[in-house]
Backbone as CSV, one residue per row, in Angstrom:
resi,resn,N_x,N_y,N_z,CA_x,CA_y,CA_z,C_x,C_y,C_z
1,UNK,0.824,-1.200,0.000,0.000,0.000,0.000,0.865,1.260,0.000
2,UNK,1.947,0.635,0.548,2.847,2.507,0.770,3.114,2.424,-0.616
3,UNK,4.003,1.327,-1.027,4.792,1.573,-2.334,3.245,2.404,-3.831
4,UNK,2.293,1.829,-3.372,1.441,2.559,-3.980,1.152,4.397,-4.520
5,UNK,1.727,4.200,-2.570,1.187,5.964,-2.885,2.483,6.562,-2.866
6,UNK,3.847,6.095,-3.013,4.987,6.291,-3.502,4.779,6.565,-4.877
7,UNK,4.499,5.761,-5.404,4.303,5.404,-7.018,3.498,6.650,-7.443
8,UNK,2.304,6.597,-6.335,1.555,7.577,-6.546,1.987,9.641,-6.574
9,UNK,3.018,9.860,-5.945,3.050,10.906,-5.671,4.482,11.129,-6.912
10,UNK,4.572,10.320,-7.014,5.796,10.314,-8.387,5.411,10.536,-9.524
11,UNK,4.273,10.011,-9.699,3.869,10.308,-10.919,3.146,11.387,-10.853
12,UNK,2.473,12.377,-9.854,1.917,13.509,-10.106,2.883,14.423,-9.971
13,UNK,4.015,14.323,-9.392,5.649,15.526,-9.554,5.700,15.211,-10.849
14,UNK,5.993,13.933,-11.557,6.782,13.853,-12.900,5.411,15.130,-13.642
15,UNK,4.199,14.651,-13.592,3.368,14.959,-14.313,3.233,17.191,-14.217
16,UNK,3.307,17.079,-12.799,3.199,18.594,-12.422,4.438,19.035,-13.392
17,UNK,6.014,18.924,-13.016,7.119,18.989,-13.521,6.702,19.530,-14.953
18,UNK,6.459,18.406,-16.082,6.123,18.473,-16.735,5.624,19.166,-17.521
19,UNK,4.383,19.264,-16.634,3.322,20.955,-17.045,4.009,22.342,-17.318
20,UNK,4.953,22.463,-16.105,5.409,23.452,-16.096,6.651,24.106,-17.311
21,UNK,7.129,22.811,-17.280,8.290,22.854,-18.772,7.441,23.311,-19.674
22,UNK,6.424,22.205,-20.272,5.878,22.866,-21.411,5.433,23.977,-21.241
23,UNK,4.305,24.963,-20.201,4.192,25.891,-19.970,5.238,26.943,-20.382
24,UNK,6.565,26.652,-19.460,7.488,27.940,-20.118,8.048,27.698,-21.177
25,UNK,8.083,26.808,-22.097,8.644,26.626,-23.589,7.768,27.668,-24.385
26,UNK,6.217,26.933,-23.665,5.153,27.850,-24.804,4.949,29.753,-24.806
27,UNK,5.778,29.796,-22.670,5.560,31.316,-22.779,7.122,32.331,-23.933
28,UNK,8.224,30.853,-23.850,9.197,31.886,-24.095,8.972,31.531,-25.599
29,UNK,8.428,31.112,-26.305,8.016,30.623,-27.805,7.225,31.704,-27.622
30,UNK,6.156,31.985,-27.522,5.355,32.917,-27.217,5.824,34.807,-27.354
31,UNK,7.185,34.651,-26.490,7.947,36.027,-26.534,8.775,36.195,-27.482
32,UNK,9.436,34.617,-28.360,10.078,35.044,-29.322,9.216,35.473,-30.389
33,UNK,8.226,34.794,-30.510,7.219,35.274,-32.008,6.756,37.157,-31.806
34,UNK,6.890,37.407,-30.110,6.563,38.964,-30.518,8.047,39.550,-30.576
35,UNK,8.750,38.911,-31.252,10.157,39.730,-31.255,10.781,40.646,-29.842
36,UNK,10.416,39.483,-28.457,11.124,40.006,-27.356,12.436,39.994,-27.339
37,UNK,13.157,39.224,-28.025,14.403,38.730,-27.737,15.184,39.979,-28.157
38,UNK,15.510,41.067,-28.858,15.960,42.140,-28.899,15.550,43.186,-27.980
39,UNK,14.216,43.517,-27.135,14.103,44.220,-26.561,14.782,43.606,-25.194
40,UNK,14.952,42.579,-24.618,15.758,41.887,-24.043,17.144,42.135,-24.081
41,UNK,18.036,41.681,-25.522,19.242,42.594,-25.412,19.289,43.315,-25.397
42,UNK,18.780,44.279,-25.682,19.206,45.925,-25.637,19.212,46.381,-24.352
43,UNK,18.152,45.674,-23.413,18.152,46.476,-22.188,19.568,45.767,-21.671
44,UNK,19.735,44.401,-22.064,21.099,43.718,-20.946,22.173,44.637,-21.441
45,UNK,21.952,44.591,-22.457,23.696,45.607,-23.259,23.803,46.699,-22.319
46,UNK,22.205,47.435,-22.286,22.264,48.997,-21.607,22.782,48.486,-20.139
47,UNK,22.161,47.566,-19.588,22.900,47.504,-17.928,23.957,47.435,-18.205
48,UNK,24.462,45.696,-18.549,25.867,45.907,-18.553,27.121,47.332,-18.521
49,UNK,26.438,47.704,-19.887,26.987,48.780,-19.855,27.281,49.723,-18.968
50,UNK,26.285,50.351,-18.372,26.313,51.155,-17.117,26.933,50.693,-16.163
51,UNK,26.570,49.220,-15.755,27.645,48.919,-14.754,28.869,49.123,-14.489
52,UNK,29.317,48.426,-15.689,31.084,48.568,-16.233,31.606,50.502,-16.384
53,UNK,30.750,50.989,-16.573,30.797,52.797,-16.432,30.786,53.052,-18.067
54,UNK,30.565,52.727,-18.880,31.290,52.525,-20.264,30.121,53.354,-20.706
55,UNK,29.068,53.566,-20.486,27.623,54.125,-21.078,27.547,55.395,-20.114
């Protein structure tokens, strides 16, 4: 009976787990199709930059 609900709670992590991967594949698929990925670098370039004093 234990090994049951062993079995049991394993397969709803694998399954939760799971969800969540695909979830953020579909949100960052999602941000590349609105062309986030440049508004993204530009801001890292701009920190970086500032950090280092260079900007």
């Amino acid at each position: 009976m234990n090994n049951l609900r062993n079995g049991l709670k394993v397969q709803q992590r694998l399954t939760a787990s799971v969800s969540v991967l695909l979830f953020g594949i579909c949100l960052m698929l999602y941000g590349i199709h609105r062309d986030e990925m440049a508004v993204v670098l530009n801001k890292a370039v701009h920190i970086c930059l500032e950090c280092i004093g260079l900007g």
